[in-house]
N, C-alpha and C positions, 0 to 999 in steps of 0.2 A: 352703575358702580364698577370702577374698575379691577379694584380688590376684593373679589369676590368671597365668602367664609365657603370655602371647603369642605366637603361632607364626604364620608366614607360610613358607607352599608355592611354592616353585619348578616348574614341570615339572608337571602337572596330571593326565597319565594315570596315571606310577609312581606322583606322588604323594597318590596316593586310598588306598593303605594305608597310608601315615602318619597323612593325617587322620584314619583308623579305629583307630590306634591311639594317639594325641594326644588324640581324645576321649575315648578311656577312663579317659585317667586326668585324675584331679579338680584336679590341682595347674595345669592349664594349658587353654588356647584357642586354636580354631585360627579366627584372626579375616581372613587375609588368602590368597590363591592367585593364584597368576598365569602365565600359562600365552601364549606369543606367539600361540595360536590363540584368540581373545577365546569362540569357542563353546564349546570344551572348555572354557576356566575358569568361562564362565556355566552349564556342564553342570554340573561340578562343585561350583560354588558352590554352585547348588540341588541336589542333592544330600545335599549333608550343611550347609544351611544356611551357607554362611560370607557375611558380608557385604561382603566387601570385594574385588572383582576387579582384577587387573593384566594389564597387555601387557607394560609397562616394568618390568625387575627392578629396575633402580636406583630407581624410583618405589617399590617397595614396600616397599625397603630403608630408605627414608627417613623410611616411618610408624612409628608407634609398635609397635615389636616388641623379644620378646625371643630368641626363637630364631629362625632360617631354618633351612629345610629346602631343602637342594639335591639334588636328582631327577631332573635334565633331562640330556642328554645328555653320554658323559663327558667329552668334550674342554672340557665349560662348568663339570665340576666343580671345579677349583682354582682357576680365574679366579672365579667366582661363591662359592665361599668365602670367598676374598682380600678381594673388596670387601664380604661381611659384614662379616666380622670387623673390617676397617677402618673399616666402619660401627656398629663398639661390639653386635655381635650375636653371641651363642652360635649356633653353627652345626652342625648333624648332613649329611653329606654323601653320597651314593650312590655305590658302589663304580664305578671305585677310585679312588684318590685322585688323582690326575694322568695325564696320559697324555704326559709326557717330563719329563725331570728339572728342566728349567728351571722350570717348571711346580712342579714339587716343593719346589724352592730357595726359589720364591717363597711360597710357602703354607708353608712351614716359619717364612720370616721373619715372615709375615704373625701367624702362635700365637705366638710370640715375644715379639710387640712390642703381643700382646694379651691383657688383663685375662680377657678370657671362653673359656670353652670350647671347643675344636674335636673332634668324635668323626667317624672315617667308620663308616659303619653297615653293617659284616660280619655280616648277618646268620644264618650260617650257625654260627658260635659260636657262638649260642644254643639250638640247638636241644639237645631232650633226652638226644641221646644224645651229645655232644659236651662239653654241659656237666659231664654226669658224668663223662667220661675227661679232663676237665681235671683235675676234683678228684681224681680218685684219681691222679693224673702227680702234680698239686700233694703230696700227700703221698706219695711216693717208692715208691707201691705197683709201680711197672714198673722197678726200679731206678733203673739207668742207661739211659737210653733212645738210643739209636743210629740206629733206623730207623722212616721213616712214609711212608704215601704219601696223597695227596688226589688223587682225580680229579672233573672234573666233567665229565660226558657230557650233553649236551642237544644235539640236532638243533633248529637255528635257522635251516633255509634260508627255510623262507617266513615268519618272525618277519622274518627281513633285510629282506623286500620292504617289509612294514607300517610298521617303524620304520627306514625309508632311513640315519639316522645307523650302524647298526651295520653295513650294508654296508660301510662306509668301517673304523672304527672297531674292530668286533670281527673280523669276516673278513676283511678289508681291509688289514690288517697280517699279518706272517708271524713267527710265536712265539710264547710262554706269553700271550697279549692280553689276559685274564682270569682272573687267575692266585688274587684273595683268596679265591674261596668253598672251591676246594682246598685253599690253603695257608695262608690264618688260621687254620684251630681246631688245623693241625698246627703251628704253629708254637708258638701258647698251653702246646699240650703239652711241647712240645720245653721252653718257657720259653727261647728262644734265636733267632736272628736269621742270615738266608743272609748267607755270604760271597761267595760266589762262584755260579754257574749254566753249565750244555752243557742248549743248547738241543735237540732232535732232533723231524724233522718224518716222515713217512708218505707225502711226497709229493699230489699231486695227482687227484682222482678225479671230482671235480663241478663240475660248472658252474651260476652264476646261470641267470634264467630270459631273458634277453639274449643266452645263451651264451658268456658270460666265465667264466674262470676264477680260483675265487676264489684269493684271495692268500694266502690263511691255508691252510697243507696241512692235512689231514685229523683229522687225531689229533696231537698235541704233545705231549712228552714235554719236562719240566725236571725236567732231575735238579741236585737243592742241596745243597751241602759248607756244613753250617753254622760256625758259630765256633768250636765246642767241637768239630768233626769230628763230628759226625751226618750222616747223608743222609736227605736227602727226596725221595722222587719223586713230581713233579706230574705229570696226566696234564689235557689240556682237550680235548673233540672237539666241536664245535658245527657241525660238516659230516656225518658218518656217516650215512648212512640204517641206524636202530637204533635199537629201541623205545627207549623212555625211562628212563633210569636216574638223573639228575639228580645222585648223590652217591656217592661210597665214600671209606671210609677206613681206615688202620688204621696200630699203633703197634706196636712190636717193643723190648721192653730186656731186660736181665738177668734180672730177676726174674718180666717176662708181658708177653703180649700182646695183642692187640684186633683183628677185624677188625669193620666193616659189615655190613648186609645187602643179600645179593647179589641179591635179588627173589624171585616165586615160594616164599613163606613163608619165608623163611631171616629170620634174625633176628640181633640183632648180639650176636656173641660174644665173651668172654676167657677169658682163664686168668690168673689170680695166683699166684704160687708163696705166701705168706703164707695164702692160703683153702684149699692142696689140694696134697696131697701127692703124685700124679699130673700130667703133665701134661694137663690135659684140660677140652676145652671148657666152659664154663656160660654160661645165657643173662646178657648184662648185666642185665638187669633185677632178676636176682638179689641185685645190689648196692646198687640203690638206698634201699633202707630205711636200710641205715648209712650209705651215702654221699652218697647226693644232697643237692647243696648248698639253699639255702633257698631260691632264685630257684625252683627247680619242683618244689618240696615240695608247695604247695596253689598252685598258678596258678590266678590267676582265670578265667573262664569265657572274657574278651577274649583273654586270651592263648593260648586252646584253642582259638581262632576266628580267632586271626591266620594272616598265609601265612608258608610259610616255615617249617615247625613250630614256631609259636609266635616264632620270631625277628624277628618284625617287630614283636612287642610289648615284649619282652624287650629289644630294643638303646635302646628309645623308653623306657623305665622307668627302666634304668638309668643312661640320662644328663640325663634330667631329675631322679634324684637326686643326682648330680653336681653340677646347679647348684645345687638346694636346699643340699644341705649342702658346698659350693665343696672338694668331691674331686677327685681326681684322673679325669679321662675317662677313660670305660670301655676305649675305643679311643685312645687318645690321636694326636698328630700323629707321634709317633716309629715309635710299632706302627703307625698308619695308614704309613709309609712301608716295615717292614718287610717287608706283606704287597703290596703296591704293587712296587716298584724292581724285584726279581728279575723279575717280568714285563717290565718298560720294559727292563732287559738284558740278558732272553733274544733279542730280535730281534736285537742288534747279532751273539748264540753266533753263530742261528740262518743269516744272512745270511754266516759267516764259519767257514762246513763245523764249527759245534757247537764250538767251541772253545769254553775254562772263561772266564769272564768275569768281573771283579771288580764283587760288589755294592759299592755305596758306603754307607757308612754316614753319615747325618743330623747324627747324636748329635755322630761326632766334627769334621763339615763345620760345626756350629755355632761349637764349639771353635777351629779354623784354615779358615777361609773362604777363605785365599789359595788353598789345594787345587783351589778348584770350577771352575776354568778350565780346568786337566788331566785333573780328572775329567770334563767333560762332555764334554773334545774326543777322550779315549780309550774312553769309555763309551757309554750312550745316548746320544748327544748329539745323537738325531731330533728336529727339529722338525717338526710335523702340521701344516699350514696346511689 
């Protein structure tokens, strides 16, 4: 390709596995990085060659580009997409999408009222084993699907200290705070969106290394009543002292079900009622020949090599096909708020002894906008300063 799409980095540490996955593929260049700490973007820059460094986002926003990548801390991702996109730029954005609904409101109008692209980059939908329990949901192999749960378990006390922003930000709040990497690929499944969320906490156990008490209790628990009546239960623990477990999940319908693996060689497992006339275990991988969709049929070698089992190539591929052939994004700004809100109003449950809390829906706040003044002032309606 001679005209290559142009890509300029926000955020310069996360976003060192974008440019590794931006240079893989041929249709684009990553010509610009900017980072408020002038030596990490000149670490970076040499690095992997970019020539163009920034302090000022608005400065970078201004050169010649065609995507932004926003990667820098989450309270700058909706604001710093807004003013892409205002800036006539495709935008991929780092989870999650907003961190209060205003915040949401705004970045919803901002897709709206723009020609280009917006995707947030859940990269946890892409991985191998998530992608095929979409496809096999997608074709009705678990019937009616009912029940799922996503947890995500990562001890993050001394990441807190390294990257100060998430002391505030991920511990620093009390509720599902991090709620996409659990509940985007169960929701893809579901093919369906939360109504409603009961927050429930573990209480308190650790302390910063100051001797505070962090604000996020220990283990978190969202349980979601979707649209159709499914439940979902999230689980996020980023406090626990407990080996590393990073991911579980699993789906439950009519016809079969799916769990994860649980570590210590266990492997992820289903049962299909259409494969097997017992109920009983087989490895998923057993499916894959009929089922696995084309995206990780033959991955290339970049995408064997990316983090994130290959999801950090896989979200970057797919929405730079998206611009190429002007489809629809892979994550779009509606599904970037599905996996998003239920988190922003689990704090209000959680602060309010776990009671059920109405998510708000985008889709129909598009529709009748007079709504968004009673929803924000009954709902999330935190502002983070």
């Amino acid at each position: 390709m001679t005209n290559k799409l142009k890509v300029g980095i926000v955020g310069a540490p996360r976003g060192q596995s974008f440019v590794r996955s931006f240079q893989a593929i041929e249709e684009t260049d990553v010509t610009a990085i900017c980072d408020l700490n002038i030596d990490t973007a000149e670490r970076v820059a040499n690095q992997f060659n970019i020539d163009q460094k920034y302090t000022d986002f608005e400065k970078m926003i201004q050169s010649d580009l065609d995507i932004v990548v926003v990667s820098t801390p989450m309270p700058l991702h909706a604001p710093q997409s807004t003013i892409a996109l205002q800036e006539d730029k495709h935008v991929i954005s780092e989870v999650p999408a907003a961190t209060d609904l205003q915040q949401c409101w705004k970045l919803v109008q901002s897709v709206e009222n723009s020609k280009n692209k917006y995707m947030m980059a859940e990269n946890y939908v892409y991985t191998k084993p998530n992608i095929l329990i979409r496809e096999l949901a997608k074709q009705g192999l678990f019937g009616d699907i009912y029940f799922g749960e996503g947890q995500y378990i990562h001890e993050l006390k001394a990441f807190n200290e390294i990257t100060k922003w998430r002391r505030k930000w991920q511990t620093g709040r009390n509720g599902c705070t991090y709620p996409t990497h659990s509940l985007g690929p169960v929701l893809q499944w579901f093919g369906d969106s939360v109504r409603s969320v009961s927050c429930f906490g573990s209480g308190h156990h650790y302390k910063d290394p100051s001797g505070h008490q962090y604000e996020n209790e220990d283990t978190i628990t969202m349980i979601c009543k979707t649209t159709r009546g499914g439940l979902i239960e999230i689980r996020v623990d980023m406090l626990s002292d407990r080996p590393h477990n990073l991911n579980y999940y699993s789906l439950q319908g009519t016809k079969g079900c799916y769990e994860a693996a649980r570590g210590l060689g266990d492997r992820p497992k289903i049962w299909l009622e259409e494969h097997s006339d017992q109920a009983v275990w087989q490895p998923l991988s057993d499916f894959e020949e009929q089922y696995m969709p084309e995206i990780w049929r033959n991955p290339p070698a970049e995408a064997l090599q990316a983090g994130h089992g290959g999801g950090d190539y896989f979200e970057v591929r797919e929405f730079v096909d998206s611009i190429i052939n002007n489809t629809k994004s892979p994550i779009d700004i509606y599904e970037s708020m599905d996996m998003t809100v239920p988190g922003l109003v689990s704090e209000v449950s959680i602060n309010r002894d776990s009671i059920p809390v109405e998510v708000p829906d985008f889709r129909l706040i598009k529709r009748f906008p007079e709504d968004l003044p009673k929803i924000l002032q009954n709902s999330a309606a935190i502002s983070w300063n």
